[in-house]
C-alpha positions as CSV (number, residue, x, y, z in Angstrom):
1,X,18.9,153.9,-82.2
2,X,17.6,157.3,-83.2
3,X,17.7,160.1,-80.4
4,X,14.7,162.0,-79.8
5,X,12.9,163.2,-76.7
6,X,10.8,160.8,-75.0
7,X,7.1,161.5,-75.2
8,X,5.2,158.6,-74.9
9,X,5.3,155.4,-72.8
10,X,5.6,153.4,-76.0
11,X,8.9,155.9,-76.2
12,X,9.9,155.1,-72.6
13,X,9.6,151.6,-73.0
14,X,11.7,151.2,-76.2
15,X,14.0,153.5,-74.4
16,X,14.3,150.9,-71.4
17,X,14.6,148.0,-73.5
18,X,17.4,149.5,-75.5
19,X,18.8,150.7,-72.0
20,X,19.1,147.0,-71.3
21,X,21.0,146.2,-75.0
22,X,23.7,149.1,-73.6
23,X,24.0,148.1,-70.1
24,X,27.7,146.3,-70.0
25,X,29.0,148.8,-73.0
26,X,32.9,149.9,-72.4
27,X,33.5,153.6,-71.6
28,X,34.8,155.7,-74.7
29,X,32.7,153.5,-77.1
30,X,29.8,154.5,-79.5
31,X,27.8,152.7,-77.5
32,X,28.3,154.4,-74.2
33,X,28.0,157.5,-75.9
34,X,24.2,156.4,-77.0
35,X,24.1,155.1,-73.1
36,X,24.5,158.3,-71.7
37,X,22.5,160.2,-74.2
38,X,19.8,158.1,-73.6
39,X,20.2,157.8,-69.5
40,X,19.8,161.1,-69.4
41,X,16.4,161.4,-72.1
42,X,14.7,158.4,-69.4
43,X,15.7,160.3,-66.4
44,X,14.5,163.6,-68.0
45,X,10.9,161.7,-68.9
46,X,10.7,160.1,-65.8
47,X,11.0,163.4,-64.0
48,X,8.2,164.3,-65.5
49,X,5.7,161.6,-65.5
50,X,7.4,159.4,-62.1
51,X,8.0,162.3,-60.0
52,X,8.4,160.6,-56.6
53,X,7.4,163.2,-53.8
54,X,9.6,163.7,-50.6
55,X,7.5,161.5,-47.6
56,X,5.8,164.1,-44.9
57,X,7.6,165.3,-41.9
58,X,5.8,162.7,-39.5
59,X,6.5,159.2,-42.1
60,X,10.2,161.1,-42.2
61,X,10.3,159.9,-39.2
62,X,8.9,156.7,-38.5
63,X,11.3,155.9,-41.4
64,X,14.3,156.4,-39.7
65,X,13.0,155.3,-36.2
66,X,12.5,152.1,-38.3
67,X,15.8,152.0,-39.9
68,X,17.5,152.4,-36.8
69,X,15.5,150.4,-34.6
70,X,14.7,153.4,-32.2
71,X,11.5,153.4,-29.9
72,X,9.6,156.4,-29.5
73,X,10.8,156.9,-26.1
74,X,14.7,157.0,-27.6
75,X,13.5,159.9,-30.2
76,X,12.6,162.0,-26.8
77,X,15.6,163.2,-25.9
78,X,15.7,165.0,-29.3
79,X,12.2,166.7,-28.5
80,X,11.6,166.7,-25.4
81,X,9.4,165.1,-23.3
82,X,7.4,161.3,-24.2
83,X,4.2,162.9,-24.8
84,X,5.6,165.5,-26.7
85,X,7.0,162.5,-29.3
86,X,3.3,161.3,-28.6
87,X,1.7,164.1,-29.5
88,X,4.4,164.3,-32.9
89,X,4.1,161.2,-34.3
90,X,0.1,161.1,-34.0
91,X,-0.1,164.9,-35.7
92,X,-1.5,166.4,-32.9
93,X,1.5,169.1,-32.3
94,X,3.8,170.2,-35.2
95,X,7.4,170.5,-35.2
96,X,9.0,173.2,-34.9
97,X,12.0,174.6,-36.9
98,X,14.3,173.9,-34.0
99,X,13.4,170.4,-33.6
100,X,14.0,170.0,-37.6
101,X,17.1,171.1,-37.0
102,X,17.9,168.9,-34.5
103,X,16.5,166.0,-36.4
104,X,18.4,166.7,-39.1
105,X,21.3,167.2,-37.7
106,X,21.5,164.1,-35.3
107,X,19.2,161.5,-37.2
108,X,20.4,162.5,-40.5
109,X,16.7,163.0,-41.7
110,X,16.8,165.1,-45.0
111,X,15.4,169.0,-44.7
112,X,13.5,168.7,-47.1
113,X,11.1,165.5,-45.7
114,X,10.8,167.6,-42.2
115,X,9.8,170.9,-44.3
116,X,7.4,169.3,-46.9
C-alpha cells in the first residue's frame, strides 16, 4: 500500500481495512514495518477527527462510584459531610482543589477529568 497522510474518510477506511490485512504480521517483517507506519497515520487522523474529550469532574465520579460499587454515603468520608456529596454530585457546590486531590489520590480518578 502507498503511504500518505490520511485526509479523508474514504482514506481512513481503506486504512482500517488494510489495518485488518496486517494485523497477525511477524515483527521485523516488511509488513510490520507498513503496520506501524500506518498505526500511527490512523491514530494521527483519528486525533483529529475522533477526539474523545476527558468526562466532567461530576460523571468522573459517578464513573468510578460505579466501578467500584461505592454509595454516595462511602465517597463522604473523602469530602466531608453526606450533603456535602449531595450537593457535589447534583452540581450545586464545586469541588475544590483539595478534594481533587484527595480524589485522585485515593480513588485513582485522573487529574485531568476532576479539572476539565
Amino acid at each position: 500500500m502507498e503511504m500518505r497522510l490520511i485526509k479523508t474518510e474514504e482514506d481512513y477506511n481503506n486504512a482500517l481495512t488494510r489495518m485488518d490485512e496486517l494485523f497477525d504480521v511477524t515483527p521485523k517483517s516488511k509488513e510490520f514495518a507498513e503496520a506501524e507506519l500506518l498505526m500511527a497515520l490512523i491514530e494521527m487522523y483519528e486525533e483529529k477527527h475522533y477526539k474523545i474529550d476527558a468526562p466532567d469532574a461530576i460523571e468522573a465520579i459517578k464513573f468510578r462510584m460505579e466501578q467500584t460499587g461505592m454509595k454516595p454515603t462511602e465517597l463522604a468520608k473523602y469530602l466531608g459531610t453526606r450533603g456535602r456529596v449531595s450537593e457535589i454530585l447534583n452540581r450545586k457546590r464545586k469541588l475544590t482543589v483539595s478534594m481533587m486531590r484527595i480524589l485522585h489520590q485515593e480513588l485513582g480518578i485522573p487529574a485531568e477529568s476532576l479539572l476539565a
